[in-house]
N, C-alpha and C positions, 0 to 999 in steps of 0.2 A: 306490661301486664300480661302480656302472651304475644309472644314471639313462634311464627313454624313459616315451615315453606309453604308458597303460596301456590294451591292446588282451588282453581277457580271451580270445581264444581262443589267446593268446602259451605256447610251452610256455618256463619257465624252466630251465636247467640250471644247478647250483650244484656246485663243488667245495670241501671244508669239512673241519677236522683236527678229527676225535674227539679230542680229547686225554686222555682216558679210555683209550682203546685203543688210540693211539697209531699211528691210521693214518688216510689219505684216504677218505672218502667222494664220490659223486656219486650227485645226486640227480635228476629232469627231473618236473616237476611245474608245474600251471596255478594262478593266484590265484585263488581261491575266496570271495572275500569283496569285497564294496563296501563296507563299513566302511570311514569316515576317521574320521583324527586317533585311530586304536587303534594299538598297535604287534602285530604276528605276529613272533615268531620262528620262520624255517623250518629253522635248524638244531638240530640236538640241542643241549640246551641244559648246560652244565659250566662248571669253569673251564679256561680255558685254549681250548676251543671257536670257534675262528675260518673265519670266511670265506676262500677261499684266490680262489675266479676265479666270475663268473656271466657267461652271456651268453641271450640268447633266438632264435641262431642256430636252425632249422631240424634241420641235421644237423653240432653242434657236430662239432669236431678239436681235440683236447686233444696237444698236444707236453710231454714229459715229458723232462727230461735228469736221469739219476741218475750219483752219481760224481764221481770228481776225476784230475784226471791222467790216466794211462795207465787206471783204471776208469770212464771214460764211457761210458754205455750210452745211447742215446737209443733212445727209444717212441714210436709217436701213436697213441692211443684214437679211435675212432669212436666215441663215448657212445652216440649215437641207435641202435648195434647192441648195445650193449653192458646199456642201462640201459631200461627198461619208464618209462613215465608212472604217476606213484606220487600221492597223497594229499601235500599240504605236509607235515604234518604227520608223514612217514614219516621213519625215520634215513638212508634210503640203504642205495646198494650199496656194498660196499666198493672203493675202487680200488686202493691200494696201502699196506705198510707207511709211517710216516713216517721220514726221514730229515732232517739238516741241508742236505744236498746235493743235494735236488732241488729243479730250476727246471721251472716249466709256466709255457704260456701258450696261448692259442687262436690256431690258426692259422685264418686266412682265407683262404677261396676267391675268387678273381678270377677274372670271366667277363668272358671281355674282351669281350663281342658284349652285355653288360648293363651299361646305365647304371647308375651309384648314384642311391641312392633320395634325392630332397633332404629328403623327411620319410616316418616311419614309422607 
C-alpha cells in the first residue's frame, strides 16, 4: 500500500474499516519500534479489518465521494485538523459510517514554485 524509507520522525496517517462497527476509522501516529523482521499490526485487529488509504503526508486531504446518481455528495477531510497524533496501537477516530458507495482518495497539493523531492 506504501512503501518509503523509514524517517522515525515521519507522522503516518491510516484510513481503515472496523468491520465490527461497520465504519471508517483514521488514525496519525509515528513508528515506535526499530524491531525488524517482527510484524506490528496498527489496525484494530478482526475479521473483515482492512486498510483502506495510508500516506505520511504532513497535512493529509482525504476526498471522500458517497452515493450514486443524482445522491452524490462529495467531502474533503483535513485529518491533521481533524485527528490528534495518537499511540499505533490506538483504534482511531472515527471518520464515517461504512457504505458500498464510497470512494476516497488523498488528494495532493501542488506548489508549483517547489521542486519534487527526487528522494525522501
Amino acid at each position: 500500500m506504501l512503501i518509503k524509507k523509514f524517517i522515525p520522525e515521519k507522522i503516518i496517517t491510516a484510513v481503515y474499516l472496523d468491520n465490527d462497527k461497520m465504519q471508517f476509522n483514521v488514525k496519525r501516529f509515528k513508528i515506535e519500534t526499530s524491531s525488524l523482521k517482527a510484524k506490528f499490526l496498527f489496525i484494530k485487529e478482526g475479521e473483515g479489518n482492512r486498510l483502506y488509504h495510508a500516506t505520511t503526508e504532513a497535512e493529509p486531504l482525504l476526498a471522500v465521494q458517497t452515493g450514486r446518481g443524482n445522491q452524490v455528495r462529495k467531502v474533503k477531510f483535513k485529518i491533521a485538523k481533524m485527528v490528534d497524533i495518537m499511540g499505533w496501537k490506538a483504534v482511531g477516530t472515527k471518520l464515517m459510517d461504512y457504505s458500498k458507495s464510497i470512494e476516497m482518495e488523498w488528494e495532493q497539493k501542488q506548489d508549483e514554485n517547489q521542486q519534487p523531492e527526487l528522494f525522501e
